[in-house]
gemmi code that builds the backbone of each chain (N, CA, C; Angstrom):
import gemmi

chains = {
    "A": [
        ("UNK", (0.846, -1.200, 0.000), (0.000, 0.000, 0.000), (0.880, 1.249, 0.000)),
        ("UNK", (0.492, 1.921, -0.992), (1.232, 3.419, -0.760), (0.559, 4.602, 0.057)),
        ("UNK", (1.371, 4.602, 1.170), (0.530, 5.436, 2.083), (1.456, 6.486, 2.599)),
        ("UNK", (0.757, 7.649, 2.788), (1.160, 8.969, 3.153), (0.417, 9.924, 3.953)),
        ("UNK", (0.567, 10.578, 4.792), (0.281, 11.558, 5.997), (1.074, 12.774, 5.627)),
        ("UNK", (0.602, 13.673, 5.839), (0.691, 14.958, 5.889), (0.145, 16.117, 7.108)),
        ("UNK", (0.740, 16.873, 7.952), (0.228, 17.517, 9.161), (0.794, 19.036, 8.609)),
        ("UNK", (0.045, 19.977, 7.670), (0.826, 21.640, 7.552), (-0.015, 22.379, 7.779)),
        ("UNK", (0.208, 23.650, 7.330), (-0.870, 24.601, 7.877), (-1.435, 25.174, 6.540)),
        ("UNK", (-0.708, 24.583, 5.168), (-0.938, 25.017, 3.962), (-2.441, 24.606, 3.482)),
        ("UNK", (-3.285, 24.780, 2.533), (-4.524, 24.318, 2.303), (-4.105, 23.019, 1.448)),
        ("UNK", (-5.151, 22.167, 0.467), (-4.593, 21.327, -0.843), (-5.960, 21.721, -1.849)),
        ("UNK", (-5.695, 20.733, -2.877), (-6.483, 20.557, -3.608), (-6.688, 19.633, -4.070)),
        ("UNK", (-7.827, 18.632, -3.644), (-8.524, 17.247, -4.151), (-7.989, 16.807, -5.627)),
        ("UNK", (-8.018, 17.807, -6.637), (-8.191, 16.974, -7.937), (-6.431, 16.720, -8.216)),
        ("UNK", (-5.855, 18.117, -7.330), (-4.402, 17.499, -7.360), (-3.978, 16.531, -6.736)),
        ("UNK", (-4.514, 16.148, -6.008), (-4.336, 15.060, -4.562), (-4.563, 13.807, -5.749)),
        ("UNK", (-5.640, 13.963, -6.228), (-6.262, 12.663, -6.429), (-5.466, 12.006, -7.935)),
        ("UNK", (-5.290, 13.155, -8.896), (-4.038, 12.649, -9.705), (-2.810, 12.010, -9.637)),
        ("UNK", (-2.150, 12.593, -8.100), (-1.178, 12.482, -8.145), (-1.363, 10.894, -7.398)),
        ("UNK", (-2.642, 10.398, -6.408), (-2.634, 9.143, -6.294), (-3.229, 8.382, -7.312)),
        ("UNK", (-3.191, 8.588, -8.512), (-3.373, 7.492, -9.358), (-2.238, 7.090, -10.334)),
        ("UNK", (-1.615, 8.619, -10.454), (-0.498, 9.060, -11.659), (0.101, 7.498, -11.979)),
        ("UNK", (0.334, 7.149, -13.146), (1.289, 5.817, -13.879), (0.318, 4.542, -13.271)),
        ("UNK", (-0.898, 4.620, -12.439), (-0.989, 3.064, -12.291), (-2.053, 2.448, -12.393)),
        ("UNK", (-2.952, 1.145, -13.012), (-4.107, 1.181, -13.598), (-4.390, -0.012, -12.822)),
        ("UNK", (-3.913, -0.137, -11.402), (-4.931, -0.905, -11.388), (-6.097, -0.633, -10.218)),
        ("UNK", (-5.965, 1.143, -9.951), (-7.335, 1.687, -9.035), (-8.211, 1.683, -9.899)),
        ("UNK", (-9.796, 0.378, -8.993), (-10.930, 0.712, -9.991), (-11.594, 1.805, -8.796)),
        ("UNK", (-11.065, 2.294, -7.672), (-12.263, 3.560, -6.873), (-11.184, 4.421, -6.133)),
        ("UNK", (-11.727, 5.184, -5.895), (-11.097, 6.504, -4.770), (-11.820, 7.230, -4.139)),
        ("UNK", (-11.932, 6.850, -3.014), (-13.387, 7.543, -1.882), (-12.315, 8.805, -1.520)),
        ("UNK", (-13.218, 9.659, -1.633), (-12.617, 10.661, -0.747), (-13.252, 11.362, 0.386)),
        ("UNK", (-12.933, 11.875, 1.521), (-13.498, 13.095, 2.389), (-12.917, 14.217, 2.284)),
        ("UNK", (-13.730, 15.179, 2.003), (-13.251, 16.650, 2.635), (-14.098, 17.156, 4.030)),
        ("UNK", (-13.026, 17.936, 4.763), (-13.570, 18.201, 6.426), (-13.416, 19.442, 5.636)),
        ("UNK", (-14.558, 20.462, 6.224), (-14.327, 22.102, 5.929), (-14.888, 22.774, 7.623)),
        ("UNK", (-14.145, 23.475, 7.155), (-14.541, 24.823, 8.754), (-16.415, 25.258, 8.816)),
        ("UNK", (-17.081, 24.753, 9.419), (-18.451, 25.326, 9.012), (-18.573, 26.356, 10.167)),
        ("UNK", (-19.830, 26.914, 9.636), (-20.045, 28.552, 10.177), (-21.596, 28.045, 11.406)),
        ("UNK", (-21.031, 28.615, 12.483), (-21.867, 28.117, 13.621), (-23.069, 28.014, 13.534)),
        ("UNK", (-24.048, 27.032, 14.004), (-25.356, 27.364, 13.555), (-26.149, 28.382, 14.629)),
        ("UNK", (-25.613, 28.585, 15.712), (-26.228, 29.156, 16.565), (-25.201, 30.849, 17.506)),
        ("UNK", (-25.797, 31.889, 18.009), (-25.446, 32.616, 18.521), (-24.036, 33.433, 17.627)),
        ("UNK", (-23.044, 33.911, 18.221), (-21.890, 34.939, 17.230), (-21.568, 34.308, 16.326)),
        ("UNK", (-21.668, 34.632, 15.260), (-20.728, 34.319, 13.957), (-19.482, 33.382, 14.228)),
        ("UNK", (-19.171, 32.881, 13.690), (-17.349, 31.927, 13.778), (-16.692, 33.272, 12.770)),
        ("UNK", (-15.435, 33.731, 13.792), (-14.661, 34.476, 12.774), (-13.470, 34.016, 11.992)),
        ("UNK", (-13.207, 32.917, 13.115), (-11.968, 31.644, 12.594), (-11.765, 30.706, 13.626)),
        ("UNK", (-11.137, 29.872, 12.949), (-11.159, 28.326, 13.800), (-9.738, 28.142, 13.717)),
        ("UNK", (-9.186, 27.585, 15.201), (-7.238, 27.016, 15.356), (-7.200, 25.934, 15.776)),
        ("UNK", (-6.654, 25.690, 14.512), (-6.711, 24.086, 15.051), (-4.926, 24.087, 15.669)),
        ("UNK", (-4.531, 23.394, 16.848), (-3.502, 22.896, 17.615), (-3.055, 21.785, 17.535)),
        ("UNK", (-1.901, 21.331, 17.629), (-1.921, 19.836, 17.239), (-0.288, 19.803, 18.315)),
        ("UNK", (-0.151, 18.373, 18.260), (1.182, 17.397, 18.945), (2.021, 16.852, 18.038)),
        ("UNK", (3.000, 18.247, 17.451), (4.011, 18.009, 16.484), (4.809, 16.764, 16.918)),
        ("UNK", (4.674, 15.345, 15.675), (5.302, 14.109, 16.164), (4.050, 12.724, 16.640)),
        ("UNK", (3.410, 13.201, 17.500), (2.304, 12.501, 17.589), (1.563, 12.563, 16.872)),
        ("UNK", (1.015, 13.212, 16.079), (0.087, 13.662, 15.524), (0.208, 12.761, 14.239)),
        ("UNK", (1.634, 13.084, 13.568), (1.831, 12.065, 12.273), (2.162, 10.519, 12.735)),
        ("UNK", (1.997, 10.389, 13.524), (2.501, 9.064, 14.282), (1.420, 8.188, 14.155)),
        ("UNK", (0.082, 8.945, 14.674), (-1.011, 8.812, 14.999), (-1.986, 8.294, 13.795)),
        ("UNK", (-1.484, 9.476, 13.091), (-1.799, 9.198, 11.368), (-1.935, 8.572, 10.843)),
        ("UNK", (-0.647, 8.052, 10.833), (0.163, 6.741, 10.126), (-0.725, 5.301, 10.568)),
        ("UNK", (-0.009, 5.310, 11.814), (-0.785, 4.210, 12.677), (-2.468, 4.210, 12.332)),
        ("UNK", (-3.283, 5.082, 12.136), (-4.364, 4.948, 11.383), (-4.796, 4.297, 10.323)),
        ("UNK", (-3.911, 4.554, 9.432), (-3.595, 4.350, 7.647), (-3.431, 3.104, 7.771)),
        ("UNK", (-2.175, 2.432, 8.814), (-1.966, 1.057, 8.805), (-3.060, 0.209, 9.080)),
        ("UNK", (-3.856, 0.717, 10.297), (-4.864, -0.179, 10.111), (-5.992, -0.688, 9.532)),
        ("UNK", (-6.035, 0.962, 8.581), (-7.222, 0.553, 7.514), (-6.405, -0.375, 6.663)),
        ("UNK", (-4.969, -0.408, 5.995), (-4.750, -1.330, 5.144), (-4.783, -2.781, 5.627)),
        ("UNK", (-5.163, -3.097, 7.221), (-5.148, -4.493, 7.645), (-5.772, -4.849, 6.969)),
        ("UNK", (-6.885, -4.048, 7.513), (-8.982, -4.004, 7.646), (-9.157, -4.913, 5.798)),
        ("UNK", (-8.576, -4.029, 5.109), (-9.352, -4.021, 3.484), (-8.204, -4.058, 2.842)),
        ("UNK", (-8.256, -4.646, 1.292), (-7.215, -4.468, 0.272), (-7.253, -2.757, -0.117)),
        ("UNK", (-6.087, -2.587, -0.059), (-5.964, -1.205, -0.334), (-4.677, -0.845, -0.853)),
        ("UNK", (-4.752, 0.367, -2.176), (-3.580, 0.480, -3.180), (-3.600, 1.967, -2.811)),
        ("UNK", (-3.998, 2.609, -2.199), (-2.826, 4.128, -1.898), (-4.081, 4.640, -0.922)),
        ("UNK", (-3.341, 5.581, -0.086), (-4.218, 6.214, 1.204), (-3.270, 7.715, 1.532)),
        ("UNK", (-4.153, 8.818, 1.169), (-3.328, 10.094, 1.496), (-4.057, 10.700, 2.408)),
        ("UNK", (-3.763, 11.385, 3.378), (-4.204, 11.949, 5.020), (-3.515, 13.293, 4.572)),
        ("UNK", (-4.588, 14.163, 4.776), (-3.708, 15.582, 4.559), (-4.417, 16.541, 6.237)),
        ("UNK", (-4.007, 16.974, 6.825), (-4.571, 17.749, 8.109), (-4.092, 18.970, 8.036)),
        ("UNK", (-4.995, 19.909, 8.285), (-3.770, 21.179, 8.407), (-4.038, 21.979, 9.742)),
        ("UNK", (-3.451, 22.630, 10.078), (-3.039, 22.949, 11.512), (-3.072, 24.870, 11.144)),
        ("UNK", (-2.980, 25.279, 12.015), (-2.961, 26.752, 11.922), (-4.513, 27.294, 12.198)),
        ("UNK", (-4.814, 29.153, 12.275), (-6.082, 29.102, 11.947), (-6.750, 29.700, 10.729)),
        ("UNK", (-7.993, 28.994, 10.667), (-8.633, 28.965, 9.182), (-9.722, 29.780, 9.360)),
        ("UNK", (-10.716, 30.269, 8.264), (-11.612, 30.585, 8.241), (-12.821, 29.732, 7.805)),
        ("UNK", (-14.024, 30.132, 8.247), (-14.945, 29.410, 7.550), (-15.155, 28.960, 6.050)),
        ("UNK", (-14.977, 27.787, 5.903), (-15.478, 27.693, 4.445), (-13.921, 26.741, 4.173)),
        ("UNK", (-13.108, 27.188, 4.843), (-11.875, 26.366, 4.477), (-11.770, 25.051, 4.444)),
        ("UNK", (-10.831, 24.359, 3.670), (-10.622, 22.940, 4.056), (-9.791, 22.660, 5.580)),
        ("UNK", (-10.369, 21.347, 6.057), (-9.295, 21.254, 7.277), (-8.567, 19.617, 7.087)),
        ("UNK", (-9.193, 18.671, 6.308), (-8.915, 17.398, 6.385), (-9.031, 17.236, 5.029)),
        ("UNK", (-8.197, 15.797, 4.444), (-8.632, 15.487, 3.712), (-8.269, 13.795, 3.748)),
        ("UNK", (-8.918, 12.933, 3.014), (-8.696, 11.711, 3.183), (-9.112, 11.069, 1.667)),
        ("UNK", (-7.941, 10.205, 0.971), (-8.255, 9.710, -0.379), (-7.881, 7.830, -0.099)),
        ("UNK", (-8.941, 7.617, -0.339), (-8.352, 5.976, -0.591), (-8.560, 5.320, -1.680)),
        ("UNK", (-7.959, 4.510, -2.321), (-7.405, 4.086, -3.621), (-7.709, 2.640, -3.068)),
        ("UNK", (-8.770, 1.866, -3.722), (-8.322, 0.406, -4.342), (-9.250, 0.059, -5.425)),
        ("UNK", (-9.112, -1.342, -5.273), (-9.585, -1.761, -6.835), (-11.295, -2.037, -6.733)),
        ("UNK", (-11.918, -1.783, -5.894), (-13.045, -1.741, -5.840), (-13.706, -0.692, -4.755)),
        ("UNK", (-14.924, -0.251, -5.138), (-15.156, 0.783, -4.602), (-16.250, 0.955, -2.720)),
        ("UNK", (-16.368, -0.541, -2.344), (-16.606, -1.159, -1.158), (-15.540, -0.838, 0.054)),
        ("UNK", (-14.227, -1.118, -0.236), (-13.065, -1.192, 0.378), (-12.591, 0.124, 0.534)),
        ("UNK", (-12.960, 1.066, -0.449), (-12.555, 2.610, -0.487), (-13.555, 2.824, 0.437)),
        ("UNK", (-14.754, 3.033, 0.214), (-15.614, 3.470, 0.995), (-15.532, 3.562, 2.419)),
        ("UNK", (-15.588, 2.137, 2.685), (-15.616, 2.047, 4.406), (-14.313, 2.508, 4.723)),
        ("UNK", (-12.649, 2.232, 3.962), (-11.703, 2.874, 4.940), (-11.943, 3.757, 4.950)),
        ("UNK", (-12.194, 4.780, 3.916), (-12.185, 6.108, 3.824), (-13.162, 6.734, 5.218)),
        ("UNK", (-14.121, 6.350, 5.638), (-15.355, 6.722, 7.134), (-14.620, 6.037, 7.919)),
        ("UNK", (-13.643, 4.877, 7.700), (-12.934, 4.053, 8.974), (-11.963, 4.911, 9.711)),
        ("UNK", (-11.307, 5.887, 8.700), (-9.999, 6.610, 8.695), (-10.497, 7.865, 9.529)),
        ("UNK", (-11.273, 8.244, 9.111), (-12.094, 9.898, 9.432), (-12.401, 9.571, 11.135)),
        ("UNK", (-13.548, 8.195, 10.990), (-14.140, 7.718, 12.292), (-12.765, 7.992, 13.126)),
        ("UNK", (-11.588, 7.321, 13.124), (-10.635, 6.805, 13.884), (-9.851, 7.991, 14.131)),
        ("UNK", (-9.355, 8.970, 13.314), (-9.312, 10.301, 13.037), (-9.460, 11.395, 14.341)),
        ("UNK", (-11.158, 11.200, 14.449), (-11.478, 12.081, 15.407), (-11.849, 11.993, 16.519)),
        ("UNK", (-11.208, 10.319, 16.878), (-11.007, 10.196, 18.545), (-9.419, 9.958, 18.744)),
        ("UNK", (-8.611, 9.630, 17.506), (-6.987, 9.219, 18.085), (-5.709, 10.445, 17.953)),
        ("UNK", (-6.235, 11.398, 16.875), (-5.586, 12.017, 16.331), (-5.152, 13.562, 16.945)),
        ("UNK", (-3.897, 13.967, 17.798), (-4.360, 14.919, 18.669), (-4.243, 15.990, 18.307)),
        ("UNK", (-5.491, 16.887, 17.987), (-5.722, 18.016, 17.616), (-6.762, 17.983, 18.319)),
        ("UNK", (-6.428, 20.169, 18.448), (-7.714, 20.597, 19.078), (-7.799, 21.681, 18.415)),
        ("UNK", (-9.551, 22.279, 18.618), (-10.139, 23.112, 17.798), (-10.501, 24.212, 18.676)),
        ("UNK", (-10.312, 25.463, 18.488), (-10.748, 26.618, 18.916), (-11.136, 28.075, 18.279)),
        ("UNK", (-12.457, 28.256, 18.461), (-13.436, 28.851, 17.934), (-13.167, 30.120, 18.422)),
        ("UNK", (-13.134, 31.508, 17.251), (-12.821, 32.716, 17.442), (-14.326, 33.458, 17.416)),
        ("UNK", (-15.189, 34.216, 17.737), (-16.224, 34.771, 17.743), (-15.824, 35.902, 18.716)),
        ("UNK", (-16.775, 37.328, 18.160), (-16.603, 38.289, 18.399), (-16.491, 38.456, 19.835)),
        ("UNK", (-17.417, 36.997, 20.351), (-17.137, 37.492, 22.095), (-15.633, 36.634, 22.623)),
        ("UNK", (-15.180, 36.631, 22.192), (-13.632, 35.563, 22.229), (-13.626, 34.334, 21.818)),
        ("UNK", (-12.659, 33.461, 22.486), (-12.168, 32.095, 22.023), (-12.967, 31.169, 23.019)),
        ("UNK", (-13.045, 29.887, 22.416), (-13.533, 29.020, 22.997), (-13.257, 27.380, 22.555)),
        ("UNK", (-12.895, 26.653, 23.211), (-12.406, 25.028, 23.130), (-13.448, 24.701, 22.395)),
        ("UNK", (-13.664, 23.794, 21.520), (-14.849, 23.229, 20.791), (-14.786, 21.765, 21.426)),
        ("UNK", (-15.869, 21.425, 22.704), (-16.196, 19.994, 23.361), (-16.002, 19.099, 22.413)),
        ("UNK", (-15.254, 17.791, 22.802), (-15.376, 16.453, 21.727), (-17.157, 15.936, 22.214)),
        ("UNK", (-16.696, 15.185, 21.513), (-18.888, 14.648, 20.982), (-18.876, 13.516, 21.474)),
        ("UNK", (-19.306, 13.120, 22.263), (-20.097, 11.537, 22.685), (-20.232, 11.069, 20.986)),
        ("UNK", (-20.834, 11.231, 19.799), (-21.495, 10.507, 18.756), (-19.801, 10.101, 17.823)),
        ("UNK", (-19.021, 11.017, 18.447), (-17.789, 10.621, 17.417), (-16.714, 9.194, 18.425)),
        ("UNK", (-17.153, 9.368, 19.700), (-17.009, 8.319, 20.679), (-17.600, 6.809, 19.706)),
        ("UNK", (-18.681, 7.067, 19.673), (-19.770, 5.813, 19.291), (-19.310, 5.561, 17.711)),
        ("UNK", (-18.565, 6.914, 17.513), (-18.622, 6.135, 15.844), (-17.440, 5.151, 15.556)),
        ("UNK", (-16.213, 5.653, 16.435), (-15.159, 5.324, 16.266), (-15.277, 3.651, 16.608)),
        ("UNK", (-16.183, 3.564, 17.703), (-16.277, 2.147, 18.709), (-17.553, 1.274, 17.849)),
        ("UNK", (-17.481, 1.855, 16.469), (-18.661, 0.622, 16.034), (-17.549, -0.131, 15.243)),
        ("UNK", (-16.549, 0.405, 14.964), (-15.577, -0.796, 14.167), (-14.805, -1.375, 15.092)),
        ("UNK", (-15.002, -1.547, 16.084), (-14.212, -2.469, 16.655), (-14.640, -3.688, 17.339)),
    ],
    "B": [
        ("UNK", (14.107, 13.202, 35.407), (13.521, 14.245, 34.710), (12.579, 13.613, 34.156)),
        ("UNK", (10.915, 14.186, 33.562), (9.799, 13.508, 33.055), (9.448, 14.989, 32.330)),
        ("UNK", (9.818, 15.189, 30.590), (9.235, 16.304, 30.416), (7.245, 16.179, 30.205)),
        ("UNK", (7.068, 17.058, 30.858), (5.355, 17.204, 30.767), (5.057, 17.975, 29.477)),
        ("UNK", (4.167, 17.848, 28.636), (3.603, 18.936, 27.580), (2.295, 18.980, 27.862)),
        ("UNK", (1.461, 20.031, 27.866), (0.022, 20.753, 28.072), (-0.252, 21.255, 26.386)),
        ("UNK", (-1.498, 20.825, 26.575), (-2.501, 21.425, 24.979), (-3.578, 21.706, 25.413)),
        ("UNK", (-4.132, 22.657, 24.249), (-5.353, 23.287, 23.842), (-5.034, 23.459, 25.515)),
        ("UNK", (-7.009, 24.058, 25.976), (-7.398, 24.393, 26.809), (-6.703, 24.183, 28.154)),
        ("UNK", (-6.285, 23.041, 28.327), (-5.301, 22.733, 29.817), (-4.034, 23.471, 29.386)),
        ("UNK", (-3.589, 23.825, 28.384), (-1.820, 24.579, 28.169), (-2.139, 25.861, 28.890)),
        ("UNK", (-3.911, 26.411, 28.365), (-3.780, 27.686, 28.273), (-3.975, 27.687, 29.771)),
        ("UNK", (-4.511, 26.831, 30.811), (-4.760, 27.221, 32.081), (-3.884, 27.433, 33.195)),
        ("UNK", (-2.982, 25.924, 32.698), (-1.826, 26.292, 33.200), (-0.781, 27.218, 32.804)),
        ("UNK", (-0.887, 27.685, 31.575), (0.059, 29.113, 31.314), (1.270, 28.509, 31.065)),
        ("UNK", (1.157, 27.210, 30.368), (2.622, 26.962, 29.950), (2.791, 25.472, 28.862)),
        ("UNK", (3.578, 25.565, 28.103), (3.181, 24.295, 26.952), (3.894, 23.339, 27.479)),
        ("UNK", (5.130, 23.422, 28.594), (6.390, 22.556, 28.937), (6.728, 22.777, 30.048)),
        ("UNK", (7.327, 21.347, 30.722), (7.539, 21.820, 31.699), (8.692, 20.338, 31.963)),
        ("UNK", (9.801, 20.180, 32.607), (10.309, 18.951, 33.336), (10.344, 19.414, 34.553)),
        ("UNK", (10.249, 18.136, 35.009), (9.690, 18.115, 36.354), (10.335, 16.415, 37.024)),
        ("UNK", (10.585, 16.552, 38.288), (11.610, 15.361, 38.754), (10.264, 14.471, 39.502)),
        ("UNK", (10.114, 13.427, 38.942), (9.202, 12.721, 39.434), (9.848, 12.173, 41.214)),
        ("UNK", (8.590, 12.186, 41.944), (8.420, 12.186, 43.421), (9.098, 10.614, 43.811)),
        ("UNK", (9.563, 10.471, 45.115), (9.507, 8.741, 45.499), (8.354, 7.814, 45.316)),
        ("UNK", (8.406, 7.295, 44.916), (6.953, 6.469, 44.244), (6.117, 6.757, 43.359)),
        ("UNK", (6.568, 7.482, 42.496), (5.731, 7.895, 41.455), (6.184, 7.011, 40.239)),
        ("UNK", (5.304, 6.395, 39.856), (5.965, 4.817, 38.667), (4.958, 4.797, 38.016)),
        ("UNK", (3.694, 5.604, 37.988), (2.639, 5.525, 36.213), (1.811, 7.205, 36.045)),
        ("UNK", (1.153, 6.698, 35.215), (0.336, 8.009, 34.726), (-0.515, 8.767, 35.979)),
        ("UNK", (-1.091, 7.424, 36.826), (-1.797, 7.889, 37.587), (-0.898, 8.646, 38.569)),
        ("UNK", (-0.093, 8.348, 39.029), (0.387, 8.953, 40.399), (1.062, 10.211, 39.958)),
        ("UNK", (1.626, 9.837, 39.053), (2.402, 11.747, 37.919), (0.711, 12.334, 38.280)),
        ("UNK", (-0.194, 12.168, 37.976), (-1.679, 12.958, 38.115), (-1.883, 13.631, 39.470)),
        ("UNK", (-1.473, 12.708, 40.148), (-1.939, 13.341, 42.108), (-0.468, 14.316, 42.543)),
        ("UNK", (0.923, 13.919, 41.916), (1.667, 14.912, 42.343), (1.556, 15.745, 41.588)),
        ("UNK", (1.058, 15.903, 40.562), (1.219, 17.451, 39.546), (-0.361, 18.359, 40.367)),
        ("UNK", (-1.164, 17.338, 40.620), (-2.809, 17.771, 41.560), (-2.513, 18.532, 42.474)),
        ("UNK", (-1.442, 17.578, 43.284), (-0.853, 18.182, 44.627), (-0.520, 19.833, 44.519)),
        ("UNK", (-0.334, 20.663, 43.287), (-0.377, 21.501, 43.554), (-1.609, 22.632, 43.831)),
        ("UNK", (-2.365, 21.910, 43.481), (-4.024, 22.958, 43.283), (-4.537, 23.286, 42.055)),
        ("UNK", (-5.269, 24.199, 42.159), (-5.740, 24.509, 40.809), (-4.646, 25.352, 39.938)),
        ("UNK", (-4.853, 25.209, 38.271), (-5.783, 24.591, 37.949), (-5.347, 22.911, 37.929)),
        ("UNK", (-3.940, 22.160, 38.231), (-3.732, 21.062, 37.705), (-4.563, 20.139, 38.773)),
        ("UNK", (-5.213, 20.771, 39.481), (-6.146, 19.597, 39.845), (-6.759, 18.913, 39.262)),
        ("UNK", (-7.120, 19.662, 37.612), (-8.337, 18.952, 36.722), (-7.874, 17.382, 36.467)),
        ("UNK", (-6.088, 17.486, 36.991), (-6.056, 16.239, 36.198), (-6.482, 15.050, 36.985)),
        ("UNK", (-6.938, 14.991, 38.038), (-7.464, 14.113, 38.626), (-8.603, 14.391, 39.078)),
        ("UNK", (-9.270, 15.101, 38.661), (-11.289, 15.168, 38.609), (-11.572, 14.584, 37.246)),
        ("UNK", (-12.704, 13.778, 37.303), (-13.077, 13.188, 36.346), (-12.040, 12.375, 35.652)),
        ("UNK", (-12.472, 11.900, 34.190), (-12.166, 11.296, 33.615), (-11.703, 11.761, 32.429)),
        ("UNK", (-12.043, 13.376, 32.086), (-11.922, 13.246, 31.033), (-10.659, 14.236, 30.387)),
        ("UNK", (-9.537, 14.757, 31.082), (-8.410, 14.603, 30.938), (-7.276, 13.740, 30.441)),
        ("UNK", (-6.802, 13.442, 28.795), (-6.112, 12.358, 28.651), (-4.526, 12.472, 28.934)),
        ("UNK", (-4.426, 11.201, 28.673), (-2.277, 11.671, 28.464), (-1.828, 10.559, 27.542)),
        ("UNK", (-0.839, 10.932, 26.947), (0.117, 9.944, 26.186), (1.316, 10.059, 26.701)),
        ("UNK", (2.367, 9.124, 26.510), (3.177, 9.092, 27.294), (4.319, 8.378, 25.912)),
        ("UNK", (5.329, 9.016, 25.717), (6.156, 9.357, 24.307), (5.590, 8.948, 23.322)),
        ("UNK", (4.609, 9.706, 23.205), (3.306, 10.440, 22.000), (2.658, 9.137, 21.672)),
        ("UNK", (1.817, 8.157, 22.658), (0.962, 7.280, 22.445), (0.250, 7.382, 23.181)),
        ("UNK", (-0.998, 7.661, 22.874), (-2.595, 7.521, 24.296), (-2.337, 6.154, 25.009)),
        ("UNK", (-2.025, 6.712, 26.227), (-2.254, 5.569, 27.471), (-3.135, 5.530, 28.270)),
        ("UNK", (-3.539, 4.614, 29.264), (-4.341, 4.676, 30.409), (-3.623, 5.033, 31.868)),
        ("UNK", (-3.783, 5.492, 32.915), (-3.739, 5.940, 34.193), (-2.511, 4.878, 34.460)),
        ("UNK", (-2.479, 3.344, 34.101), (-1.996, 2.345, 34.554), (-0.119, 2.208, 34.108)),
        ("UNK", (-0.313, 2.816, 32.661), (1.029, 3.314, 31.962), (2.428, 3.557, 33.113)),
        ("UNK", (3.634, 2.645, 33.040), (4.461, 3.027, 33.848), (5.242, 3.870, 33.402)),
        ("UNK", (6.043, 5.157, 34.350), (6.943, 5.900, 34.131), (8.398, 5.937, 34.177)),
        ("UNK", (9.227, 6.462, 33.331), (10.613, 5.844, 33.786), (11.013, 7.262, 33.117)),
        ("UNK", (12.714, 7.553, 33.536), (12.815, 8.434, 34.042), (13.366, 9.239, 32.210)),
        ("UNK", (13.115, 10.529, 31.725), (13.130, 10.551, 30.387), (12.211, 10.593, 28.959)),
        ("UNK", (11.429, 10.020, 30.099), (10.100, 9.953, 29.209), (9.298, 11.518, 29.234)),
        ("UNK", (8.247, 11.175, 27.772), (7.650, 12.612, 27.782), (6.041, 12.019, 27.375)),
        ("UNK", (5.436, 13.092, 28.829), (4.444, 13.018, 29.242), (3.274, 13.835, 28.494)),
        ("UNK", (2.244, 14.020, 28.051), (1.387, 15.038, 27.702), (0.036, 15.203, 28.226)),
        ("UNK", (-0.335, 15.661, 28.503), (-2.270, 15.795, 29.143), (-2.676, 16.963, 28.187)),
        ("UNK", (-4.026, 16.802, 28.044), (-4.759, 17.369, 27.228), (-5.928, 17.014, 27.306)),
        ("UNK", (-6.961, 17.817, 26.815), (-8.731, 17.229, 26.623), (-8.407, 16.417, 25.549)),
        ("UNK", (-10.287, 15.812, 25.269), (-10.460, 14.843, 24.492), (-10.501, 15.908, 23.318)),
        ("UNK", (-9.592, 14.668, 21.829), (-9.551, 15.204, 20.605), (-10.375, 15.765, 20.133)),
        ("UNK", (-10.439, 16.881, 19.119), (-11.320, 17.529, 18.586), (-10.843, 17.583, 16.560)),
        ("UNK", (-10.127, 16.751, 16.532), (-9.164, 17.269, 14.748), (-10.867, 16.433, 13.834)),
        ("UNK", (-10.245, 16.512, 12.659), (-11.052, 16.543, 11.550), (-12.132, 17.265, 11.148)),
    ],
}
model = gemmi.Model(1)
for chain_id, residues in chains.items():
    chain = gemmi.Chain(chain_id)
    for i, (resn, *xyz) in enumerate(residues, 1):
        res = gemmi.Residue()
        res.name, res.seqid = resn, gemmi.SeqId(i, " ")
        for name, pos in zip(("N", "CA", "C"), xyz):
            atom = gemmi.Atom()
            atom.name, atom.element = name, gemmi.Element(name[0])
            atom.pos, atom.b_iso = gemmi.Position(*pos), 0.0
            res.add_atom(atom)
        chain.add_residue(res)
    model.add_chain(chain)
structure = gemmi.Structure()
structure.add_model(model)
structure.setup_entities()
């Protein structure tokens, strides 16, 4: 499996991402992808920007160790993890996740396996800028439950 | 020496991202590093209220039970929030 992690503060772009995991090789028949974007609060001050923090070292460690286990899980021919760190504005990308194999079953589920696993192992934290200041964004009981249905 | 690292919300309370610190006579896992760093008051008391304070211990999520040895690097933090 060709697999790669990435942790910057730079943005990407999917269709470049997704070329460059196919570039020279024919035998991907799917490529699931996720994009995570910054969304705009549904309730009370505006979001003026979001920081995401992270554990330079752990973080790609964490990654990795992710990636590996989706390639246990399923046959799988390339897996790119892109995260970016710094703060963003609404509307931005924050994640991205491409999986490559020869059928489009095996893409699928790593690709929600990766994300699921993602956003209980992976250490980053999120903090919300609004006109009345900053604020920690609580982890979720439902991303608890999502992570713990594959196991 | 046991270097400690603090994130997000617990860095900012305690007012500091780093710290080494000489672990106590009998201090040999995650949990007991928790009650002498507590031992000082607030705010590092949080780390022994509740549950939901984590740590890794040279950058792998452990449990309370995790032993310490001397060199190692410690981290506490809330629960993840990335993707």
């Amino acid at each position: 499996m060709d697999a790669a992690v990435s942790v910057r503060s730079e943005s990407f772009d999917l269709g470049v991402e997704m070329a460059a995991l196919t570039a020279g090789r024919s035998d991907v028949g799917a490529v699931a992808s996720f994009v995570g974007l910054v969304r705009q609060l549904g309730e009370g001050q505006p979001l003026l920007s979001m920081t995401l923090e992270h554990y330079p070292g752990m973080t790609e460690a964490a990654l990795a160790e992710i990636v590996v286990e989706a390639g246990a899980r399923w046959p799988l021919l390339a897996v790119r993890v892109i995260h970016r760190h710094g703060t963003l504005a609404p509307g931005d990308p924050i994640v991205l996740v491409l999986v490559a194999a020869a059928h489009r079953g095996e893409a699928f589920a790593a690709c929600e396996f990766i994300m699921d696993y993602l956003k209980t192992r992976a250490p980053f934290w999120k903090k919300e800028a609004t006109a009345a200041g900053g604020r920690w964004v609580d982890a979720r009981d439902s991303d608890d439950s999502a992570a713990a249905r594959w196991s | 020496m046991v270097k400690i690292l603090y994130f997000a919300g617990l860095r900012e309370a305690v007012g500091t991202a780093r710290e080494d610190i000489t672990l106590e006579a009998g201090v040999a896992d995650i949990a007991a590093l928790r009650r002498q760093l507590a031992a000082r008051g607030e705010p590092w008391a949080a780390l022994t209220r509740g549950r939901s304070l984590r740590a890794a211990l040279n950058q792998q999520m452990v449990g309370d039970a995790a032993a310490l040895k001397d060199g190692d690097e410690v981290a506490f933090f809330p629960p993840v929030t990335g993707g």
